[in-house]
DSSP file (Angstrom, degrees, kcal/mol; ACC not computed):
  #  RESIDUE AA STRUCTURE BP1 BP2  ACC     N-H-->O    O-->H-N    N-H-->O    O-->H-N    TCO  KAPPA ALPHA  PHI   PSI    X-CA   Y-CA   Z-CA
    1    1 A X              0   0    0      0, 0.0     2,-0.3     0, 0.0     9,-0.2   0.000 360.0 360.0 360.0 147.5  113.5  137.7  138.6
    2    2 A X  E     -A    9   0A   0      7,-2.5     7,-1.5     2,-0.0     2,-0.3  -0.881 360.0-161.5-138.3 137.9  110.8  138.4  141.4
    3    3 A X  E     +A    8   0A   0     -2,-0.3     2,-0.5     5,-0.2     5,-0.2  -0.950  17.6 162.1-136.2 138.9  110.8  136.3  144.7
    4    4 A X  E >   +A    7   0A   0      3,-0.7     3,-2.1    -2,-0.3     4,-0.0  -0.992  63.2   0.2-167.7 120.4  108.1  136.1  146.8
    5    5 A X  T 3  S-     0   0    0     -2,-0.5     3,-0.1     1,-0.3    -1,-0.0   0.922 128.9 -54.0  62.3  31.3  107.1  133.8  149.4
    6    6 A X  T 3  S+     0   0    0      1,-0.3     2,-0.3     0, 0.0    -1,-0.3   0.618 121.6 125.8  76.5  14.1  110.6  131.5  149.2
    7    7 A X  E <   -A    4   0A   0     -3,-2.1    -3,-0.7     2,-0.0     2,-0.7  -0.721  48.7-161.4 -81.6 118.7  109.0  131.6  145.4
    8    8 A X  E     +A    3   0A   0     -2,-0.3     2,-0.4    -5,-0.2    -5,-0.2  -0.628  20.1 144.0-151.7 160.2  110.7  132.5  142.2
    9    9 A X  E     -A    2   0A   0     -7,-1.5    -7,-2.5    -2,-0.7     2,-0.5  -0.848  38.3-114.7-136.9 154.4  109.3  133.5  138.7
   10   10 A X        -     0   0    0     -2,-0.4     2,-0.4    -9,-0.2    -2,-0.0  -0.883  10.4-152.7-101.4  91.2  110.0  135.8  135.9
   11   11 A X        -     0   0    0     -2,-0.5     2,-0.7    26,-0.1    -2,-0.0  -0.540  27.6-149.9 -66.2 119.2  107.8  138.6  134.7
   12   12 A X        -     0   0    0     -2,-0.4     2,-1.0     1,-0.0    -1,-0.1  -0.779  16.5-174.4-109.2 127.6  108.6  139.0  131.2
   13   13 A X        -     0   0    0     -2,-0.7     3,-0.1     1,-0.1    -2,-0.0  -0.823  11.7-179.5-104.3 101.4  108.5  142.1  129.1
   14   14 A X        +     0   0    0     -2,-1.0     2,-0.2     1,-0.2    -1,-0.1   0.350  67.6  21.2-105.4  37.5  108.9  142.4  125.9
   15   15 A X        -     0   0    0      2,-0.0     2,-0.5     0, 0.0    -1,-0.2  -0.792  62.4-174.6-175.1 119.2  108.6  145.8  125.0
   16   16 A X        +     0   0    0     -2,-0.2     2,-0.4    -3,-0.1    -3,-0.0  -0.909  22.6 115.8-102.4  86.5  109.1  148.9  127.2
   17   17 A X        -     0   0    0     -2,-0.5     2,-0.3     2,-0.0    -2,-0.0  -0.777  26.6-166.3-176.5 142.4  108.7  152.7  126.8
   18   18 A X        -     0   0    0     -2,-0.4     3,-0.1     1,-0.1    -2,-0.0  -0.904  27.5-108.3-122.7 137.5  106.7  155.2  128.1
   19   19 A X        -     0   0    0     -2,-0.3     2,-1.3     1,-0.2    -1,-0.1  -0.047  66.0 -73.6 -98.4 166.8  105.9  159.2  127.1
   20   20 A X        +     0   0    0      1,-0.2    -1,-0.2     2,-0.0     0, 0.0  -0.447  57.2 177.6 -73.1 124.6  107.5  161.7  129.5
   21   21 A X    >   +     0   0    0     -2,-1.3     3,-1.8    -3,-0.1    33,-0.5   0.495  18.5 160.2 -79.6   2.5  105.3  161.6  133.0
   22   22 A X  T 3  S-     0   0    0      1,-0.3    31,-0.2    31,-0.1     3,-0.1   0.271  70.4 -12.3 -36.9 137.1  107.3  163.6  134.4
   23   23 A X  T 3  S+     0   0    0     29,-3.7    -1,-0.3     1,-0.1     2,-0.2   0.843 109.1 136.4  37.1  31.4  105.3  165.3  137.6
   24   24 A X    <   -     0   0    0     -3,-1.8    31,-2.2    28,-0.2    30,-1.0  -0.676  67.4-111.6-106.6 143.2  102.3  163.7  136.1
   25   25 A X  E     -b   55   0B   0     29,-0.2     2,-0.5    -2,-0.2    31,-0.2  -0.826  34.5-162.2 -75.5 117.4   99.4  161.7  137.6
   26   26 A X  E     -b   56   0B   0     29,-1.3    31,-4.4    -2,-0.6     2,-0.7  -0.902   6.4-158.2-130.4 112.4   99.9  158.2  136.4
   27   27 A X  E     -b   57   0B   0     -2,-0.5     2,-0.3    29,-0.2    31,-0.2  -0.737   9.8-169.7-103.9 117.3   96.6  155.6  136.7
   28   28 A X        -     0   0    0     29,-3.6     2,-0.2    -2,-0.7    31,-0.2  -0.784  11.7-162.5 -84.4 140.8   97.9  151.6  136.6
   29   29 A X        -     0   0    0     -2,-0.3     2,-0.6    29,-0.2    31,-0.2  -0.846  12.6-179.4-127.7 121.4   94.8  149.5  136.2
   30   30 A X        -     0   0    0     29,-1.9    32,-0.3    -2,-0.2    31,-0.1  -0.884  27.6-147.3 -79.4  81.9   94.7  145.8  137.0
   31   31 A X  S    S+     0   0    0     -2,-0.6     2,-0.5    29,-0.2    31,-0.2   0.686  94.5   7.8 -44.0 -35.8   91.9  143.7  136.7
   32   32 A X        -     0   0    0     29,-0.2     2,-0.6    28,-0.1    31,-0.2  -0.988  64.9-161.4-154.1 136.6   93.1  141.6  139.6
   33   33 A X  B     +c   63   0B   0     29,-2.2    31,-3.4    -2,-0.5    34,-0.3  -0.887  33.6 151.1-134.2  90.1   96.2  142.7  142.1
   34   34 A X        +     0   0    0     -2,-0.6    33,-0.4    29,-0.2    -1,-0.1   0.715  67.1   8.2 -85.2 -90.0   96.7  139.6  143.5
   35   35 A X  S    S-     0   0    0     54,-0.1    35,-0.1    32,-0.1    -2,-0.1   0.688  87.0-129.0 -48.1 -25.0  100.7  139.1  144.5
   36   36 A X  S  > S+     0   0    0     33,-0.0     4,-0.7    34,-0.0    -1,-0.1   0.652  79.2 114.4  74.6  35.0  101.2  142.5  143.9
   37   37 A X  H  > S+     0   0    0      2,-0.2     4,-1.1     3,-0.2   -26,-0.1   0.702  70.4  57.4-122.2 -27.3  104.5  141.4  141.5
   38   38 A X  H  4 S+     0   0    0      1,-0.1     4,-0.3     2,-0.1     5,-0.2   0.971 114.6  41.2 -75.2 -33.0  103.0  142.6  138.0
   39   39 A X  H  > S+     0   0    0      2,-0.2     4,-2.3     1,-0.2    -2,-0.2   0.599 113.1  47.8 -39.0 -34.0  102.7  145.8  139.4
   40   40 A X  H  X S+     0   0    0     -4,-0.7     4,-1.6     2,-0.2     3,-0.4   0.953 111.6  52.4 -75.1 -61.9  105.9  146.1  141.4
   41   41 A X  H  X S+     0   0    0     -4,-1.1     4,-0.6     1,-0.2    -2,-0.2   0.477 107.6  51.1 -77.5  -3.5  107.7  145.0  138.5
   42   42 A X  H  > S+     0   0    0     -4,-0.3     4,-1.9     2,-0.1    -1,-0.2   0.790 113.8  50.9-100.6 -28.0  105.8  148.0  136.3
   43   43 A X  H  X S+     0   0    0     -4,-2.3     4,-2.6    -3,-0.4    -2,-0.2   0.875 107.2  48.6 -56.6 -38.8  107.0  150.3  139.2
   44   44 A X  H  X S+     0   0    0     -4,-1.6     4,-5.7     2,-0.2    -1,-0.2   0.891 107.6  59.6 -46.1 -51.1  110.6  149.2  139.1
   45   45 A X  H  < S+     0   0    0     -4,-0.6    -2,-0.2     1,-0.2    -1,-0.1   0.785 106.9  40.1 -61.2 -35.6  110.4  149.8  135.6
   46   46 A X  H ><>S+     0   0    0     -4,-1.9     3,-1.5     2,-0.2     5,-1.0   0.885 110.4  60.3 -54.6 -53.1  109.4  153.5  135.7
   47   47 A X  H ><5S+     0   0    0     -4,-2.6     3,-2.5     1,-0.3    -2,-0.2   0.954 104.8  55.5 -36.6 -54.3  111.9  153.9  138.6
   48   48 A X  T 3<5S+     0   0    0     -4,-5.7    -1,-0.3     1,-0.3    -2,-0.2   0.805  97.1  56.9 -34.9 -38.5  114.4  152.7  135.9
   49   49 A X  T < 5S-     0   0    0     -3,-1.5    -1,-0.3    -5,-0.1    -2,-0.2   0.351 111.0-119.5-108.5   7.8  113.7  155.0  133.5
   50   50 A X  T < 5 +     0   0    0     -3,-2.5     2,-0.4    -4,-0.2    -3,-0.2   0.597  54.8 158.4  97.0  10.7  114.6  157.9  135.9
   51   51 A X      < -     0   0    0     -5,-1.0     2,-0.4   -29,-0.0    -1,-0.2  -0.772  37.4-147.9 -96.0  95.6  111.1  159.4  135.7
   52   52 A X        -     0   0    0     -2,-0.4   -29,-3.7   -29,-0.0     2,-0.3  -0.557  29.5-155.7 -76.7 115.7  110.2  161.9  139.0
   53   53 A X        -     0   0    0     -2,-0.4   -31,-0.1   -31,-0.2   -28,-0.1  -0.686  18.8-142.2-117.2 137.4  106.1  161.0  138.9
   54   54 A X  S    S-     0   0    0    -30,-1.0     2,-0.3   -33,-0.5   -29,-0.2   0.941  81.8 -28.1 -68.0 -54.2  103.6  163.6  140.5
   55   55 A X  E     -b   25   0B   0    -31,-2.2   -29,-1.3     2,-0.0    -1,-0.4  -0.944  54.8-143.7-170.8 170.3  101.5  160.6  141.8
   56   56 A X  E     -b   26   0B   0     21,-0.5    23,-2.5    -2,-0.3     2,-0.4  -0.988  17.8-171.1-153.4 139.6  100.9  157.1  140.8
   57   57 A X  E     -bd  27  79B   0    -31,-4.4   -29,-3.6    -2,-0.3     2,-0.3  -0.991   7.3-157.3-135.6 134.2   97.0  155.6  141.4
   58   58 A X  E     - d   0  80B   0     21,-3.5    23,-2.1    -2,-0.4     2,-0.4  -0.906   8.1-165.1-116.0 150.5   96.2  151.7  140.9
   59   59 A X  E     + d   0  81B   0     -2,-0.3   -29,-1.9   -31,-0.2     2,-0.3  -0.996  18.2 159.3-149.7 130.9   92.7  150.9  140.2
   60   60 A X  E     - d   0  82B   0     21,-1.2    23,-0.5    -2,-0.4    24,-0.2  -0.969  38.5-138.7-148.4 130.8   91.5  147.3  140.5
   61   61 A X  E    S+     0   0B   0     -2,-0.3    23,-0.7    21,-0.2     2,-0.4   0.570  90.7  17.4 -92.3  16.9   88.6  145.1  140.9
   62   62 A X  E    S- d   0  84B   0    -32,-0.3   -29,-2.2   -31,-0.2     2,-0.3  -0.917  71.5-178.7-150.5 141.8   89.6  142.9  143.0
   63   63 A X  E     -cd  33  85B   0     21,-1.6    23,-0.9    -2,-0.4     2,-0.3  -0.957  19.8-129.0-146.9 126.4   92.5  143.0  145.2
   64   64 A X  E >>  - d   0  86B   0    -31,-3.4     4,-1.6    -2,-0.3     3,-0.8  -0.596  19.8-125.6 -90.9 143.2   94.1  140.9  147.6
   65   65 A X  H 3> S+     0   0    0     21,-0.6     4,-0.6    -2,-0.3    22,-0.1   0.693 113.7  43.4 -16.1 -50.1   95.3  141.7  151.4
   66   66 A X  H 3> S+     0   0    0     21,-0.2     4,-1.5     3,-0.2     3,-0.4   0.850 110.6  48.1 -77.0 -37.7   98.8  140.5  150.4
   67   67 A X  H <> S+     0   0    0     -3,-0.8     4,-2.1   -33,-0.4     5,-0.2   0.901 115.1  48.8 -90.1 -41.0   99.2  142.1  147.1
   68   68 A X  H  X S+     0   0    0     -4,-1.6     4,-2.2   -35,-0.2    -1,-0.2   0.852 110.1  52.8 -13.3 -68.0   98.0  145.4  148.9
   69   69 A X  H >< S+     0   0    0     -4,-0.6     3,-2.9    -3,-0.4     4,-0.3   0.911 112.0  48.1 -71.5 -80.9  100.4  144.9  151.7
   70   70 A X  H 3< S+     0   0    0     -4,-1.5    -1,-0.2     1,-0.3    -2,-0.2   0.285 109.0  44.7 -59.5 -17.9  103.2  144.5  149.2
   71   71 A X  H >X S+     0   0    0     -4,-2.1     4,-2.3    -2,-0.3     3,-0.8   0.740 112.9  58.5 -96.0  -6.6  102.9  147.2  147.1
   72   72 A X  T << S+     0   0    0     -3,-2.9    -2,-0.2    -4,-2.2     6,-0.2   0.981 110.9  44.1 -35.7 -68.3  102.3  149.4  150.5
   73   73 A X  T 34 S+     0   0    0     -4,-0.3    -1,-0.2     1,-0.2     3,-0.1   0.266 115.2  40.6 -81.2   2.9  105.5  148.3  151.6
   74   74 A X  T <4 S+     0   0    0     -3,-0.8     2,-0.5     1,-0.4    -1,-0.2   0.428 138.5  12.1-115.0 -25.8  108.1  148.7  148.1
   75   75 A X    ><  +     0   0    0     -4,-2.3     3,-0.6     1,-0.2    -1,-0.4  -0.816  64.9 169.7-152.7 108.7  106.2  152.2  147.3
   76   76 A X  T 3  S+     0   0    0     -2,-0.5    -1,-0.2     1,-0.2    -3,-0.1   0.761  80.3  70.7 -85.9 -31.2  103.9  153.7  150.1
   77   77 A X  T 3  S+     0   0    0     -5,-0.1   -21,-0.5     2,-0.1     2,-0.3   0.610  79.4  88.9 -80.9 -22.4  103.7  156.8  148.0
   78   78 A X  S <  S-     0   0    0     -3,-0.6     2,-0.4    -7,-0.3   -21,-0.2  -0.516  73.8-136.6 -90.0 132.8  101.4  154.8  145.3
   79   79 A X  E     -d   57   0B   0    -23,-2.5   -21,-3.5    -2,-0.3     2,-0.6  -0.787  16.6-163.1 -91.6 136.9   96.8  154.9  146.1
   80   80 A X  E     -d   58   0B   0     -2,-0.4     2,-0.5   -23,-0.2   -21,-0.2  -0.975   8.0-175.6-120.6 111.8   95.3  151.3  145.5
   81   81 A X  E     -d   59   0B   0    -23,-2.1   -21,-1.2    -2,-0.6     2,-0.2  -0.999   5.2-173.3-119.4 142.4   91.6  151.7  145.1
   82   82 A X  E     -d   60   0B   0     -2,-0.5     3,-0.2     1,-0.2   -19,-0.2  -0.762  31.5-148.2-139.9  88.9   89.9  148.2  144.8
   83   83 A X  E    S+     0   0B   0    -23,-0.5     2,-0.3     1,-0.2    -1,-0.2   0.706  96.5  19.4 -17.6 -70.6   86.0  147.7  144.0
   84   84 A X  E     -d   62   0B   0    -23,-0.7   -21,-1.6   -24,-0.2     2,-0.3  -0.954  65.0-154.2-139.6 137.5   86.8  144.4  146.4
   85   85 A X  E     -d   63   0B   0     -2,-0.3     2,-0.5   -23,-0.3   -21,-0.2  -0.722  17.3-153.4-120.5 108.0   89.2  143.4  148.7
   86   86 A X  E >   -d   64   0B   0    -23,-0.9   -21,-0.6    -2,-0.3     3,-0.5  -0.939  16.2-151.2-118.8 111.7   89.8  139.6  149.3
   87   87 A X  T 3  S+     0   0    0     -2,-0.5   -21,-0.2     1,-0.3    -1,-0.1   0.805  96.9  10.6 -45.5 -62.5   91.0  137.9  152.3
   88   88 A X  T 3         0   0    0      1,-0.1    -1,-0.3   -23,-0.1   -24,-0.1   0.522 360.0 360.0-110.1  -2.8   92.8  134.9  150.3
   89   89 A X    <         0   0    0     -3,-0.5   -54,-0.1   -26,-0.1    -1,-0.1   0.561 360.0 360.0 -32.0 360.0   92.8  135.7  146.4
């Protein structure tokens, strides 16, 4: 369960598993990073699985201010590059 903004919703996943990354560069891409909640919830999911990651890069074309701030603020350690960057998405 994800809450956001006195909000709450369910990312659901049904199928999980990933090769080892261990100390590996690992590129997320998102067509749009609004809320920043599927992402957070694909970072949680690595965390889970106990995996120490060399670096972690999100690539998006469009990206919002909040979703930005939010994955800043659960995993600073992650690079967001975003073709463009939208005030209110």
């Amino acid at each position: 369960m994800i809450k956001e903004d006195g909000r709450k919703f369910e990312i659901e996943s049904n199928y999980f598993k990933i090769p080892n990354i261990e100390k590996k560069i690992v590129i997320i891409v998102d067509p749009m990073l609004a809320t920043g909640s599927t992402i957070k919830y694909l970072l949680q999911s690595i965390d889970n699985a106990k995996q120490n990651l060399g670096k972690i890069i999100v690539f998006c074309i469009i990206a919002s201010i909040f979703g930005i701030k939010q994955i800043e603020k659960n995993y600073p350690q992650v690079e967001i590059f975003a073709a463009a960057i939208d005030d209110v998405l």
